[in-house]
C-alpha positions as CSV (number, residue, x, y, z in Angstrom):
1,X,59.8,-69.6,190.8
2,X,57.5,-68.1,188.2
3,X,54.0,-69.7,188.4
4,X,53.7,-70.0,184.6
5,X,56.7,-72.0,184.7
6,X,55.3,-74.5,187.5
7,X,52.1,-74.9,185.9
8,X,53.7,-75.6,182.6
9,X,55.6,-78.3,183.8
10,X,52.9,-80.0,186.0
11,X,50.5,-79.9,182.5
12,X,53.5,-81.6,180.5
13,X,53.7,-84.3,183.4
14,X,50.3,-85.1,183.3
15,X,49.6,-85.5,179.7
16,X,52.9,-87.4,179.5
17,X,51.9,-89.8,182.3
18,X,48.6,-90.1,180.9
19,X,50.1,-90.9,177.4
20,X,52.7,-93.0,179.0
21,X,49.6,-95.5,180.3
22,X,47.8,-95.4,177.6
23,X,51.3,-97.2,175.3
24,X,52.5,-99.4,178.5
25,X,49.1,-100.4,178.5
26,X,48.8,-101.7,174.6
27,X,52.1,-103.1,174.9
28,X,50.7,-105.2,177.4
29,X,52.9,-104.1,180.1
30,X,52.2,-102.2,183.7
31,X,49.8,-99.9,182.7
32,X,50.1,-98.3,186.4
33,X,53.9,-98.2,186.6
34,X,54.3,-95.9,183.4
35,X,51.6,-93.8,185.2
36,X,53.8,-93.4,187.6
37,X,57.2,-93.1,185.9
38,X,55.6,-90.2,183.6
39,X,54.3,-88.1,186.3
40,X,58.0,-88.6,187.9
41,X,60.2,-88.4,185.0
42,X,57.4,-86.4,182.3
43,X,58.5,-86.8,178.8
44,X,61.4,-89.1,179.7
45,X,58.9,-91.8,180.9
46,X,57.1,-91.0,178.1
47,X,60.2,-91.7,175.8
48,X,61.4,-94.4,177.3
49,X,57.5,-96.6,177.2
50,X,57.3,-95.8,173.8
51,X,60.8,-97.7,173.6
52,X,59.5,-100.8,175.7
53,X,59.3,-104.0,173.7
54,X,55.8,-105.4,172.7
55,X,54.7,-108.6,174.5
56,X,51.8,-109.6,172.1
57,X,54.4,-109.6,169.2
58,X,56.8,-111.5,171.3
59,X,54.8,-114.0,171.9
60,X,53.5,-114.0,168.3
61,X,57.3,-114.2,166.9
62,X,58.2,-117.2,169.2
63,X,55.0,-118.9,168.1
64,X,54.9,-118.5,164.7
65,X,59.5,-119.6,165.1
66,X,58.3,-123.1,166.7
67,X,56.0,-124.0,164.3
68,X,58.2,-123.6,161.6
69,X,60.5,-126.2,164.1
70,X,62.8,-124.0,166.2
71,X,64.1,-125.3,169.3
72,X,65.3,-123.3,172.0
73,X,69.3,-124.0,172.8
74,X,68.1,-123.4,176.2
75,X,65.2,-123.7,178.6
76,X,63.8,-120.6,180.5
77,X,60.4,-119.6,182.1
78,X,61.4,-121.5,184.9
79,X,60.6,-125.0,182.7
80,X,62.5,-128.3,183.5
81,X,64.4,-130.2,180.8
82,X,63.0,-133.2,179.2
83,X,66.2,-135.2,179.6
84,X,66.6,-138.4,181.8
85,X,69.4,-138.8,183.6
C-alpha cells in the first residue's frame, strides 16, 4: 500500500473525528462517541453528526409548544399518568 495513500487517510480520520466532537458536542450529544465514530467511519461519522438532531432546540420547541397549551396525547420519559382509577 502506498504510504502517501495511508497517511492521507489517517489525516482525513483525524480531522474528521476531531470535527465530529466538536458538532456532537454543541448539539449536546456524546461528545466522546462521535470521537470515536469519526476516527472509525472518517467523513461518514462526520456526515452523519452533522445530521444528529439538536437537543437544546428540542427542548426549547417543546417548551415554548406547552406554554402556548399543548398537551401531549401520550406520556413518555418514563412519567406516570395523572389519572385515578
Amino acid at each position: 500500500m502506498d504510504l502517501k495513500f495511508l497517511l492521507m487517510v489517517l489525516v482525513s480520520h483525524g480531522i474528521s473525528a476531531g470535527l465530529s466532537k466538536t458538532v456532537a458536542a454543541q448539539k449536546a450529544r456524546n461528545s466522546n462517541r462521535w470521537l470515536l465514530a469519526g476516527l472509525l467511519f472518517g467523513p461518514l461519522g462526520l456526515i452523519a453528526a452533522v445530521g444528529l438532531p439538536d437537543r437544546h432546540q428540542i427542548v426549547y420547541l417543546r417548551y415554548l409548544a406547552e406554554q402556548q397549551g399543548y398537551q401531549p396525547r401520550h406520556v413518555c420519559g418514563g412519567q406516570k399518568p395523572d389519572t385515578e382509577a
